[in-house]
C-alpha positions, -999 to 999 in steps of 0.1 A, spaced: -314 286 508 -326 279 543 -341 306 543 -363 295 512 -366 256 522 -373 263 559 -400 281 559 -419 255 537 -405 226 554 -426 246 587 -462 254 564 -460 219 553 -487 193 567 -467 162 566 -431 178 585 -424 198 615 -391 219 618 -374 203 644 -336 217 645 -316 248 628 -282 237 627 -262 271 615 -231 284 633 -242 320 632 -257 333 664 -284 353 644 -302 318 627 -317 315 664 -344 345 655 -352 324 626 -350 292 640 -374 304 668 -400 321 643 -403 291 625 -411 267 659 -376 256 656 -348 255 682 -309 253 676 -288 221 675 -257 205 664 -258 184 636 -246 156 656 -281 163 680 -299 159 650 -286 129 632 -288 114 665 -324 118 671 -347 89 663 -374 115 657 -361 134 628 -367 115 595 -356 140 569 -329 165 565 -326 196 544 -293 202 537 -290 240 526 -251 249 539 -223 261 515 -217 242 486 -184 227 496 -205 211 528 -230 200 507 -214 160 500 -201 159 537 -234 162 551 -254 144 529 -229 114 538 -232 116 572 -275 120 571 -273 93 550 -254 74 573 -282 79 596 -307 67 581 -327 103 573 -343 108 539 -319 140 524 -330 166 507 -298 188 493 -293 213 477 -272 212 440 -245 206 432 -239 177 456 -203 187 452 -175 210 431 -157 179 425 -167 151 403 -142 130 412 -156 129 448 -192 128 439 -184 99 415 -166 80 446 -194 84 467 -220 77 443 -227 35 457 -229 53 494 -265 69 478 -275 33 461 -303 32 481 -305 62 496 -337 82 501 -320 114 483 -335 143 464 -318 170 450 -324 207 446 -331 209 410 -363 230 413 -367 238 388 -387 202 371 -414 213 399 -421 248 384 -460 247 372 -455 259 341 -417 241 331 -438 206 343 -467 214 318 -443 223 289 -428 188 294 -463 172 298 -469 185 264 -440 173 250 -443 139 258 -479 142 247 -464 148 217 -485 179 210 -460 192 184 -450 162 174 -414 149 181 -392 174 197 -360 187 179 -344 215 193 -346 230 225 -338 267 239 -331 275 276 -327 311 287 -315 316 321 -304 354 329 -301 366 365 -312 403 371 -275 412 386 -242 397 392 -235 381 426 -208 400 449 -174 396 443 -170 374 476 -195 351 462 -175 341 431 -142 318 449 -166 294 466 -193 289 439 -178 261 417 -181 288 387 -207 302 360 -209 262 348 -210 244 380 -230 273 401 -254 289 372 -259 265 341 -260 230 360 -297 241 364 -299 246 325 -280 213 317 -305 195 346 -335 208 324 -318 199 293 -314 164 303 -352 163 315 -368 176 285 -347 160 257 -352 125 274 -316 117 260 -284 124 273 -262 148 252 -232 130 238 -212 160 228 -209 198 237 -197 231 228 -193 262 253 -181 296 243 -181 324 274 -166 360 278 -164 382 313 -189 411 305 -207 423 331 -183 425 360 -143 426 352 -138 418 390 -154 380 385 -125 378 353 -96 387 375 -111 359 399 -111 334 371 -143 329 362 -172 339 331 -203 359 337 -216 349 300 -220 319 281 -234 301 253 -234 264 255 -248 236 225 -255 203 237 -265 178 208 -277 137 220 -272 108 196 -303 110 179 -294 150 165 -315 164 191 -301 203 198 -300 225 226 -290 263 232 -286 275 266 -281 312 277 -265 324 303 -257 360 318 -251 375 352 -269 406 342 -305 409 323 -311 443 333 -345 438 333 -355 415 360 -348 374 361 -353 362 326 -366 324 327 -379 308 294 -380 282 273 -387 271 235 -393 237 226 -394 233 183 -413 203 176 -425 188 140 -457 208 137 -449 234 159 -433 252 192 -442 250 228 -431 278 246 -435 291 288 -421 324 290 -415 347 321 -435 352 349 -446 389 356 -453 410 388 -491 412 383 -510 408 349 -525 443 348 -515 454 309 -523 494 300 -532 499 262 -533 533 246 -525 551 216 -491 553 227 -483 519 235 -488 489 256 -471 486 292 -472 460 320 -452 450 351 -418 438 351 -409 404 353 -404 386 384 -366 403 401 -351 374 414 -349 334 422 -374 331 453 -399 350 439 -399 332 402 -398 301 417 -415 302 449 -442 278 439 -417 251 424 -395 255 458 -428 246 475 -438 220 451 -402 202 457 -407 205 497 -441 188 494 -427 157 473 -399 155 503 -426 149 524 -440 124 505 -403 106 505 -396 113 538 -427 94 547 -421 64 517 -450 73 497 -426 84 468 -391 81 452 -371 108 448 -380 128 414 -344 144 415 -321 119 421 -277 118 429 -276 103 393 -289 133 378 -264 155 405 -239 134 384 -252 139 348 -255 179 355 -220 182 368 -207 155 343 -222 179 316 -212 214 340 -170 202 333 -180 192 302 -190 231 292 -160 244 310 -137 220 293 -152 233 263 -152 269 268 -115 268 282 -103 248 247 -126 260 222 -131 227 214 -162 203 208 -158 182 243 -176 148 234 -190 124 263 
């Protein structure tokens, strides 16, 4: 993810990439195209200079580092989840109080997500009801990837669960996960699900569906469906280029975008140019740790489920 949130950390007016911290001997090429050099972290939090951090290292990292930037004094951007364990993230939550912290849910800053919401809240089909998040990747990750990612709920969904939250405006009070292993039998004998199906319902009846697979087979499926009272509001996938062929035969068009940083490259930029805007106190964070806590709150909450079968309510 450095890779993504560096390079627009460099294009943007208001920051200049200062420091690569990375222990691998090869991030010095990037660090170097980017007008970067190599530091420790220690050099950096100890520089008066720096006044934001993008923290972008491995997941289990991801609280320890934010602590000690914090600790600082730097504005933090970081990646999600802030942690694997809730337990931890809960005890370091009055650490973050006032904290200038936001967090890598990137997908609130997609163009088209934000202007499904602004409609919502416009109430342009009247009062929302039910909700429908699709979230396919194109392929499954390597085996390697699967010990260290938190899981399908923690690594995968916790976006989908994040977006809930956002469009519904409520928090759900009670969930329901069902998931099976069926696109790569080596991620089962590791312990985890590559396919799920999770229900999250708020106090006021509100419903959501989310989908989940490893595997599309057809590119990286993003949509959304939001049922109002007088009608739907829908933002579907983004495609390669907009060039459709009609003939007798048929209609064809590009694929959909293959992956994350494509899909999402303008959101990505989007969320770097509102941490510039925190970093220099013209704004407060639009992602916040609370919501870290929410997602992951709702993340154990769907693995609980799918484990027991059971309704988990909150």
């Amino acid at each position: 993810m450095g890779h993504v949130h560096g390079p627009n950390a460099a294009r943007q007016p208001g920051l200049h990439l200062k420091y690569v911290v990375d222990p691998r001997a090869e991030a010095a090429g990037f660090a170097s195209a980017h007008g970067a050099s190599m530091a420790s972290l220690e050099q950096v939090l100890a520089d008066p200079a720096i006044g934001g951090v993008l923290i972008c290292s491995t997941t289990d990292q991801h609280l320890g580092h934010a602590l000690a930037a914090v600790g600082a004094g730097k504005a933090v951007f970081c990646e999600k989840p802030i942690d694997l364990d809730l337990q931890k993230v809960l005890a370091a939550q009055p650490r973050f109080d006032d904290a200038r912290f936001l967090l890598g849910f990137n997908r609130r800053f997609d163009p088209q997500f934000a202007r499904l919401k602004q409609q919502l809240d416009a109430g342009v089909v009247g009062k929302l009801e039910t909700l429908h998040l699709v979230n396919h990747d194109p392929a499954a990750p390597p085996p390697g990837f699967i010990p260290t990612s938190g899981g399908l709920f923690k690594d995968f969904t916790i976006h989908d669960l994040d977006m809930a939250r956002w469009l519904m405006g409520e928090e759900p009070v009670e969930v329901y996960a069902t998931a099976s292993c069926l696109v790569d039998p080596e991620i089962g004998r590791q312990g985890d699900v590559d396919t799920a199906r999770c229900v999250l319902k708020t106090a006021s009846g509100r419903l959501c569906v989310i989908s989940n697979t490893r595997r599309s087979g057809y590119g990286y499926d993003q949509r959304i469906e939001a049922f109002g009272a007088t009608g739907m509001i829908r933002a579907g996938n983004v495609e390669r280029d907009t060039v459709h062929t009609l003939t007798d035969a048929g209609s064809t068009g590009a694929p959909i975008m293959p992956a994350f940083a494509e899909r999402y490259r303008d959101a990505y930029r989007a969320q770097i140019d509102h941490f510039a805007e925190v970093v220099h106190g013209r704004a407060e964070p639009f992602t916040s740790y609370a919501d870290g806590v929410a997602a992951l709150t709702l993340a154990e909450a769907c693995a609980w489920s799918a484990q027991h079968g059971e309704v988990f309510k909150l």
